[in-house]
Every structure is written in structure tokens, then in C-alpha cells.
C-alpha positions in Angstrom: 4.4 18.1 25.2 7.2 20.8 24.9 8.0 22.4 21.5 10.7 20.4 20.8 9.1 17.1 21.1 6.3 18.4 18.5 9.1 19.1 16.1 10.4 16.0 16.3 6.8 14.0 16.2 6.4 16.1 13.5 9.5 15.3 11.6 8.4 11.2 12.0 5.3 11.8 10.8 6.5 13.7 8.0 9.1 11.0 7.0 7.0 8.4 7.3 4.4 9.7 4.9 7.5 10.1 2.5 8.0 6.4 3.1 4.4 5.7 2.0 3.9 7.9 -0.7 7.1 6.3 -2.4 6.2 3.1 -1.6 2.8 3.5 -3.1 4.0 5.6 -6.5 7.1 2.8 -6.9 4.5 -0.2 -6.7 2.3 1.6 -9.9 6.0 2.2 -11.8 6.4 -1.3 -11.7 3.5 -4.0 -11.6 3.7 -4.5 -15.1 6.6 -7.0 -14.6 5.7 -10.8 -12.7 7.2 -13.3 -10.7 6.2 -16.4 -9.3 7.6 -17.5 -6.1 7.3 -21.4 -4.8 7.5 -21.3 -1.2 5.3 -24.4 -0.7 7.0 -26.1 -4.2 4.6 -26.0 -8.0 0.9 -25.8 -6.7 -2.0 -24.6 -8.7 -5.3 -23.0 -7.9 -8.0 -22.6 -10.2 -5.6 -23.3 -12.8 -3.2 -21.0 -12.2 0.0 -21.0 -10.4 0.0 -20.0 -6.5 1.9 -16.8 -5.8 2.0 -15.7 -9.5 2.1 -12.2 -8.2 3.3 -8.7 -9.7 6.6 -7.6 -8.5 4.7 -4.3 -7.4 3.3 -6.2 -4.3 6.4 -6.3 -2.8 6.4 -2.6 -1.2 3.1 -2.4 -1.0 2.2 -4.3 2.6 4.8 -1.0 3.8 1.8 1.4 2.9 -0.3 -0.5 5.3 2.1 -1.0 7.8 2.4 3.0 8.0 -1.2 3.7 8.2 -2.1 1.6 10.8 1.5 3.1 12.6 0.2 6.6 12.0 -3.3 5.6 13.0 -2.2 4.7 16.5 -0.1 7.3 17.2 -1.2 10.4 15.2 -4.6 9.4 15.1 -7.2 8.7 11.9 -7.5 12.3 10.6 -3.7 12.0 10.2 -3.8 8.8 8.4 -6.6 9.9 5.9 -4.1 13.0 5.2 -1.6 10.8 4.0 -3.3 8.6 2.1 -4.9 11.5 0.6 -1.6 12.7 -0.3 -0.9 9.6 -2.0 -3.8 9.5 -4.4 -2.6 12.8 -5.7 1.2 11.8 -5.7 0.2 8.7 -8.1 -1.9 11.0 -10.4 0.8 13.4 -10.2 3.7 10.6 -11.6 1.4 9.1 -13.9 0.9 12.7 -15.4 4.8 13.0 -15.5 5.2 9.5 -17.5 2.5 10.5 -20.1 4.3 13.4 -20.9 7.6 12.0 -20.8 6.0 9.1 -23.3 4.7 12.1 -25.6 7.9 13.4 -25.8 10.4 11.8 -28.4 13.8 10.5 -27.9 16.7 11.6 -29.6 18.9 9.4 -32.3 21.6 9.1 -29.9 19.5 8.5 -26.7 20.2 5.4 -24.3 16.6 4.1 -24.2 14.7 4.7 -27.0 10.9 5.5 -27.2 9.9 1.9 -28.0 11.4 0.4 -24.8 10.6 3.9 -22.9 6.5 3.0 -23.4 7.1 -0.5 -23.1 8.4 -0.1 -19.3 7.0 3.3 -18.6 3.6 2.9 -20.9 1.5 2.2 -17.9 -1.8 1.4 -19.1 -4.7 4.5 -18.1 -7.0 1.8 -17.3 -4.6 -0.5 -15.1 -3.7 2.7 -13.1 -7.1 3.5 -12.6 -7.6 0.1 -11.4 -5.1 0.2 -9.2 -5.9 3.6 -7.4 -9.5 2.4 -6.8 -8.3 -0.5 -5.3 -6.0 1.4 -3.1 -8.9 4.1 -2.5 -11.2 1.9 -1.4 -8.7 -0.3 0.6 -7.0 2.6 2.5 -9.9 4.0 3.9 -11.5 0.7 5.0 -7.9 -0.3 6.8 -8.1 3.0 8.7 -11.8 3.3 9.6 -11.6 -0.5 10.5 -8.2 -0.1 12.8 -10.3 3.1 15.0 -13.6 1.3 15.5 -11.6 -1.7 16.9 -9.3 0.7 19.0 -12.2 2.1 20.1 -14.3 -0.9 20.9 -11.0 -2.3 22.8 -9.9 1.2 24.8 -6.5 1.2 22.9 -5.4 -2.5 23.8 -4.8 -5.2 21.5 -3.0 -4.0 19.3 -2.6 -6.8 17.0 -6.3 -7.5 16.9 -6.8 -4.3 15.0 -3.6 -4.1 13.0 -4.4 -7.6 11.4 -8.1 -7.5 11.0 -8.0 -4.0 9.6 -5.2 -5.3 7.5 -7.1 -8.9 6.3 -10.5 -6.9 5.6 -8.6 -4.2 3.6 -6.4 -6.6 1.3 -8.8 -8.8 0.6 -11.0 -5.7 -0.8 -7.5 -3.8 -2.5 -7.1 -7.5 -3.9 -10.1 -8.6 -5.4 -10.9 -4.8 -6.3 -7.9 -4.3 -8.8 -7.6 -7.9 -9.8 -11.6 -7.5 -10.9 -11.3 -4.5 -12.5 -8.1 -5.4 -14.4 -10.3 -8.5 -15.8 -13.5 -6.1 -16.7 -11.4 -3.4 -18.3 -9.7 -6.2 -20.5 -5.9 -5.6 -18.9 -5.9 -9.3 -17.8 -8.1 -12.7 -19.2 -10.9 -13.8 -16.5 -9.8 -17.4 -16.0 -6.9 -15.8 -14.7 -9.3 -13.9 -11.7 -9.6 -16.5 -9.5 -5.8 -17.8 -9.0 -4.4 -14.0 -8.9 -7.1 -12.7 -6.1 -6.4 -15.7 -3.9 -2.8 -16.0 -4.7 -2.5 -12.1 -4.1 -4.4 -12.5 -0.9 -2.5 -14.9 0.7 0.6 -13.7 0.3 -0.6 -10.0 1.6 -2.1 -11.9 4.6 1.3 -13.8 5.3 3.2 -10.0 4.9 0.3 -8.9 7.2 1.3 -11.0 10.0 4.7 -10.6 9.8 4.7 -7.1 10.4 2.6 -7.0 13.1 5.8 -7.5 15.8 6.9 -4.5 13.6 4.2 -2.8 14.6 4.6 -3.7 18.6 8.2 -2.7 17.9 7.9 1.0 16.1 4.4 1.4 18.8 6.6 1.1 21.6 9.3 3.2 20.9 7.0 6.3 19.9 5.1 5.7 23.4 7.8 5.3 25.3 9.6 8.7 23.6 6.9 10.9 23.8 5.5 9.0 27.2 2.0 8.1 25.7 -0.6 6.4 27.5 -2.2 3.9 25.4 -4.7 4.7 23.1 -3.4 8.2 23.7 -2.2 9.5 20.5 -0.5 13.1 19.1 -1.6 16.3 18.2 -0.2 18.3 15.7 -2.3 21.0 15.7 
């Protein structure tokens, strides 16, 4: 590969962990706020309605969707870097948002510190919820993608991205949703309804960016004339 073709690899790579990190510090700023969607009409499980979901799902299949990207191409250390990266850029903005709580709002100032800590208040506990859930979810999806791309010699691309990706939600789901319920952020009888409802709709995202993933796969190969399973070196 000639040195201008390592620039530019490097360049994705660095935008798309930019697109990841933002994607994971945005879905912390706002999970606090709830939506239900009703693809299938009013349907309850376990008492609860399906696809009562925080809005903060909504980017978060794209932080999957990159991994498993990076993963193929760049390879796992690469991956783990970025997630890594993110963990410290969602300590780092909830750092910024405590002190910005602490720090009081003028007479004259367009949002005062009531509605400032009612948007912005994130609780400590849901946080740390949250970046557990992701912890432990991140590394699975990775660790699971490479021992199926190894077990298949790089082919098959879509029965690693998706099984990575089930096995992964369904920990990040039932993770956060469980520690939300034993730190008191959210009632139990609400557990059940908001792990399946959260799970389902993650699987359904799952499989629609998997032609994504053929998509963004081929044009890196084809650019930087990869073999498959052959991946980049940065070093």
C-alpha cells in the first residue's frame, strides 16, 4: 500500500471513530426523553407497551454498525481503540455537564438552571448504567465478530455482523435496563416490557444495516484492493 493510500485509510478510520464517539456521547445527552412508536398498532407485553423506547436508541445501532465496519477492515485492535476512546469521551461530557450544572445562570439568561438540570441533570447512576452496558456490549460485539471471521476465513459477512450484533444487544439491553431497575432510575414491573421492547427494535435496526455493511465493505476492498478477510495496517 503506497503512502498515500495509508493517509487516506487513515483519514476514514479517523472520521469514522468521530461518527461513533458522537453517536455514543449524543445517545447519554438524551435518553432521558421517551417515545413510543406503533409499527404493528397498540400491543402490550408484560404490561407494558411494545417499543416504549428512549429516544437515545435511535443513534445508537450506528455505534455498532461502525465497529463491526472497523473490525473487518482495520481489524479488532482498531475497533477496541475506538470504543475505548468512547468510554473516556462520555466520562469526559458527563464531567462537562456536572460543571456546567454547578455553575449558576444569570438573571437574564435564556434557559435557566431549573430547566438547565432538568434536561442536562443526567442522573450519576443512569450514566453509569449506561456505560456498563455499553462496556460490556462493545467488547462482546467485537470479540464475537473475529472468532466468527475467523472460524469462516473472512466469508459471510452477514453471519458475523448479525450474530455479533444480536448477542451484544441483547447483553447492552438487558444490562442497562437491569441496572436502571436495581439502582432505582426505573420501577421493576417496568423490566420486562423495556428489555424485550428495546431488544427487538435493536434486532430489526440490526438487520437493516447489514446491506449497509455489504455496501461500505465493498467499497473499502475494492479502493484499497483487499482480499477478503484481509484487513489494514496502520502501523
Amino acid at each position: 500500500m503506497t503512502q498515500k493510500d495509508k493517509r487516506l485509510a487513515f483519514s476514514i478510520y479517523l472520521y469514522l471513530g468521530a461518527l461513533f464517539i458522537t453517536s455514543l456521547v449524543v445517545s447519554n445527552l438524551i435518553f432521558q426523553k421517551f417515545f413510543y412508536w406503533k409499527p404493528f398498532g397498540d400491543v402490550t407485553v408484560f404490561g407494558a407497551p411494545l417499543f416504549e423506547l428512549s429516544v437515545g436508541i435511535l443513534p445508537y445501532p450506528i455505534t455498532f454498525l461502525i465497529t463491526d465496519l472497523i473490525s473487518e477492515i482495520y481489524g479488532k485492535k482498531k475497533a477496541n481503540q475506538v470504543v475505548t476512546a468512547g468510554i473516556f469521551a462520555s466520562f469526559f461530557s458527563m464531567l462537562i455537564i456536572f460543571v456546567a450544572n454547578e455553575v449558576p445562570a444569570i438573571a437574564d439568561s435564556g434557559i435557566d438552571d431549573e430547566t438547565f438540570i432538568k434536561v442536562f441533570g443526567l442522573s450519576p447512576l443512569g450514566v453509569l448504567a449506561s456505560m456498563l452496558a455499553y462496556l460490556f456490549a462493545q467488547y462482546i460485539d467485537i470479540s464475537i465478530y473475529h472468532f466468527w471471521k475467523r472460524l469462516t476465513e473472512g466469508r459471510m459477512l452477514w453471519l458475523r455482523n448479525n450474530f455479533s450484533t444480536f448477542s451484544s444487544q441483547f447483553v447492552d439491553t438487558l444490562t442497562v435496563v437491569g441496572l436502571l431497575c436495581v439502582f432505582g432510575v426505573l420501577p421493576w414491573d417496568k423490566f420486562y416490557g423495556l428489555v424485550l421492547s428495546g431488544f427487538v427494535f435493536k434486532i430489526m435496526i440490526a438487520l437493516l444495516d447489514t446491506p449497509l455493511l455489504y455496501f461500505f465493505v465493498y467499497l473499502l476492498r475494492k479502493r484499497f484492493n483487499l482480499k477478503i478477510g484481509e484487513e489494514i495496517s496502520l502501523n
